[in-house]
C-alpha positions in Angstrom: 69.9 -27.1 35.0 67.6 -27.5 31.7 68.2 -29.9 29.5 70.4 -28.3 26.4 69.6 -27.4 22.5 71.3 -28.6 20.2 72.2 -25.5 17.6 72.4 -28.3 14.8 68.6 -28.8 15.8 67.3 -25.3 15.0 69.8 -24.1 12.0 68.1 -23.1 8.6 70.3 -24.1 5.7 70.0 -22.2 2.5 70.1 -24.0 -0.7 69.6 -23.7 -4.1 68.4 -26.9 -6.0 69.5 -27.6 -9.7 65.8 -25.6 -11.2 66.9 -22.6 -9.3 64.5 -22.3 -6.5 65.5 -21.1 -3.6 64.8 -22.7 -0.5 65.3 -22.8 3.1 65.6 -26.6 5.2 66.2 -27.5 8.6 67.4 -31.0 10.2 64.5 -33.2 11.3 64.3 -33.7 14.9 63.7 -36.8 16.8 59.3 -37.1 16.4 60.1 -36.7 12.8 62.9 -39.6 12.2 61.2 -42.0 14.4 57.9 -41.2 11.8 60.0 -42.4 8.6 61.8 -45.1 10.2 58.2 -46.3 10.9 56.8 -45.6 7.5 60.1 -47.6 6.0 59.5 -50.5 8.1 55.7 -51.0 7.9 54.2 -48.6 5.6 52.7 -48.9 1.8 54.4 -46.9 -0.6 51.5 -44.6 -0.5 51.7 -44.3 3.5 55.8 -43.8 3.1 54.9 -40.8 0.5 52.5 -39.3 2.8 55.4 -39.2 5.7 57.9 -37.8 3.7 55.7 -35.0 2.6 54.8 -34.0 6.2 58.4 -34.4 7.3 59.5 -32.2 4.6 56.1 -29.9 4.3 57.7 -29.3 8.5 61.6 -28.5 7.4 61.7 -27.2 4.2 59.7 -23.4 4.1 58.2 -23.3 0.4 55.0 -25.8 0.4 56.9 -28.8 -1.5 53.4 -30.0 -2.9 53.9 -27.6 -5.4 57.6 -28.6 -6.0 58.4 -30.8 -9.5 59.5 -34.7 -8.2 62.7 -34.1 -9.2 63.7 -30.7 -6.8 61.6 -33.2 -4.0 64.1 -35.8 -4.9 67.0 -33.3 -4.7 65.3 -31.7 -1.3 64.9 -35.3 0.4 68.5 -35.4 -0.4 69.5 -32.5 1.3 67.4 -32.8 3.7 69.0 -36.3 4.5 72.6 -34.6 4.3 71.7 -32.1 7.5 70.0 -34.3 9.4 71.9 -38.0 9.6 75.3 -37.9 7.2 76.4 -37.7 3.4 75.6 -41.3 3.4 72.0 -43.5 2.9 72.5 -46.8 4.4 70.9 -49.7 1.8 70.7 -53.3 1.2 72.1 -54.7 -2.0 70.8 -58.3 -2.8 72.5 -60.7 -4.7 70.9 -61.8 -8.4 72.0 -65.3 -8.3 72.4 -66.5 -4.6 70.0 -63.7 -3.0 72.8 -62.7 -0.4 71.9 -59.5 1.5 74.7 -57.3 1.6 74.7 -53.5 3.3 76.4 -50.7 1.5 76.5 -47.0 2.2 75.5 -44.3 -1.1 77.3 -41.0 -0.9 74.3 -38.4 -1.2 77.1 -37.0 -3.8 77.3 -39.8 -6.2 73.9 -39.3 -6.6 72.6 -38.6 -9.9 69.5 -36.1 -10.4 68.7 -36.9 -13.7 68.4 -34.8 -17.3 66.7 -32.2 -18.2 64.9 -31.2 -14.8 62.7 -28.3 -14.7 62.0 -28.1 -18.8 58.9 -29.0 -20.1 58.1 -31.3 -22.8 56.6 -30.6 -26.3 53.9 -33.3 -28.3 53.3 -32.6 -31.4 49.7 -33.4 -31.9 49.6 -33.2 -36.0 47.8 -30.4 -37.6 44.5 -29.0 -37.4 41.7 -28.5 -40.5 43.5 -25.1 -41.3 46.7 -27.0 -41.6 48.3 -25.4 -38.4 50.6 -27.6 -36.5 48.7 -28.6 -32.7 51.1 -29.1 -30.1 50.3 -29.5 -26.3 53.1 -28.8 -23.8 53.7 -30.4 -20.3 55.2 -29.6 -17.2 56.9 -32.4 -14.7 55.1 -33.4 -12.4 54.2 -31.5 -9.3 54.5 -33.3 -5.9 50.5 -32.8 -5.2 49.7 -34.4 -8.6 52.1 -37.6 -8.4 50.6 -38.5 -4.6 47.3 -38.2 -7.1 48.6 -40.7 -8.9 49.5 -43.2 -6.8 46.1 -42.8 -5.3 44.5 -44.9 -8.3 41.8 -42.8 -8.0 39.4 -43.2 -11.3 40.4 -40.5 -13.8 43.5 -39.5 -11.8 45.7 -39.6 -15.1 43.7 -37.6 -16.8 43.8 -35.3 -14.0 47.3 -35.4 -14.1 47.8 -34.6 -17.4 45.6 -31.7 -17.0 47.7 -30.5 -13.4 50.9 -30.6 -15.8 49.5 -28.8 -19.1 51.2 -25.7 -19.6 49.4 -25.2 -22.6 47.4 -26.4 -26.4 49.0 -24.3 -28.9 47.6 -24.2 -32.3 50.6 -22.5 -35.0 52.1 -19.9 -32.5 49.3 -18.9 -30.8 48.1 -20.4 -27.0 44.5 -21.4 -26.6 42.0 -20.2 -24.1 42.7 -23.1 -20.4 40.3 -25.4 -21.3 38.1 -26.8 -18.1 39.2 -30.5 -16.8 36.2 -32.3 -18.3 37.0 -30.7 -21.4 40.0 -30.9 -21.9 39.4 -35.0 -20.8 37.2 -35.1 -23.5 39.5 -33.5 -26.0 42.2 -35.8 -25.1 40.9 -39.0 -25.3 39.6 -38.2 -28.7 43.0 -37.4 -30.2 45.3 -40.0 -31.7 48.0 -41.1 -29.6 47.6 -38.0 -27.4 46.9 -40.0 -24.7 49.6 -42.4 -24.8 51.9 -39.5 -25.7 51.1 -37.4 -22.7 51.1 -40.8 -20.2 54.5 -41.5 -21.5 55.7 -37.9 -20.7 54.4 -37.9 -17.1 55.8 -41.1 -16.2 59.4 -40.4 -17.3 60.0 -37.5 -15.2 63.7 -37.1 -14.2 64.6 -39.3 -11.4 67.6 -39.2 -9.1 69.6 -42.4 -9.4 72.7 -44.4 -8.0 74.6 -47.1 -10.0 76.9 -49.5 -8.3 78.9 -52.9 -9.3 79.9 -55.3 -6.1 80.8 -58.6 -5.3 78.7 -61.0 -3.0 80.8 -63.1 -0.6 80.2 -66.3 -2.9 81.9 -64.0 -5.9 79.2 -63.6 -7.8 79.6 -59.8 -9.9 76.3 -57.5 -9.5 75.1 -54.1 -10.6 72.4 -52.7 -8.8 70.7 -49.2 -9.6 68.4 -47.5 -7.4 66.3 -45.2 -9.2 63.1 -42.7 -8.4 62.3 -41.4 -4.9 60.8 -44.6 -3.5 63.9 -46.8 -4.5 65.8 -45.0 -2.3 63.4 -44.4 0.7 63.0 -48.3 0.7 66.9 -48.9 0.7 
């Protein structure tokens, strides 16, 4: 007799995450759990990102490097759900006597943050004509943050330029500007720089809050905040 399959193994799940996009996800299998329980025990951050994105480039059918951080985030999460339980084991430690504690977060009390999907306005001042410049940014795509943490020379500029939805001067859009251009343009702008860094690093993040007791009675709150908070928990 053959060895049996699981039907939890090869069911698609249709969900809808909080932007609106429509996707379909499968439980992980065995090859694939064993890869992020290796990647959590020995793997840099960088190494742990690359993982996840294969795992979920492999169960979830829309290409997820072109997904915001924060419908990854809310993916993972499902993701998580259909293949172990509602629950992400995680180690709380202790502030003042360092005790290790385990505790269990319900996928549902999980937080996914404000204002996910919308883009972000910076006002750049006016031009010689006296129009207002303003330059507007999308989140962060999955492809552009692994850019990021890559350190690569430029890479925030590059960023910045993944995310620009567009330079508007009054009402009316500008013509794209190429990346060494627009790299130029940037840097010679007043606080357009800092501005836009700002923006791209405080994408919406999911997040879990919890007060607790050690054993010795000391009180603690411990939040675990972004994508690789929660992967290392």
């Amino acid at each position: 007799m053959a060895l049996p399959k699981l039907k939890s193994a090869v069911i698609e799940h249709n969900e809808t995450l909080l932007t609106g996009r429509k996707i379909k996800i499968r439980p992980f299998h065995g090859r694939e759990e064993k890869k992020i329980l290796t990647a959590k025990m020995s793997g840099t951050p960088i190494e742990q990102f690359d993982v996840i994105i294969e795992v979920m480039s492999t169960c979830v059918s829309q290409d997820v490097l072109q997904f915001s951080m924060a419908e990854f985030e809310q993916a993972y999460l499902i993701l998580y759900s259909v293949s172990v339980n509602d629950k992400i084991e995680a180690s709380f430690v202790c502030g003042e006597c360092q005790a290790i504690i385990s505790a269990s977060i319900p996928v549902s009390a999980v937080k996914m943050g404000e204002d996910i999907g919308k883009t972000t306005t910076i006002d750049l001042g006016q031009d010689e004509t006296g129009k207002n410049v303003t330059m507007v940014l999308n989140q962060l795509s999955v492809a552009t943050s692994r850019m990021v943490m890559s350190a690569e020379d430029d890479s925030e500029i590059v960023a910045i330029f993944d995310s620009l939805e567009g330079i508007y001067v009054g009402e009316d859009q500008i013509e794209s500007p190429e990346l060494e251009e627009f790299g130029e343009w940037l840097l010679n702008q007043p606080n357009a720089y800092t501005e836009s860094i700002k923006t791209i690093r405080t994408s919406p993040q999911m997040s879990y809050s919890k007060k607790w007791q050690c054993p010795d009675g000391h009180d603690n709150v411990t939040e675990v905040k972004g994508f690789s908070s929660f992967f290392r928990s």
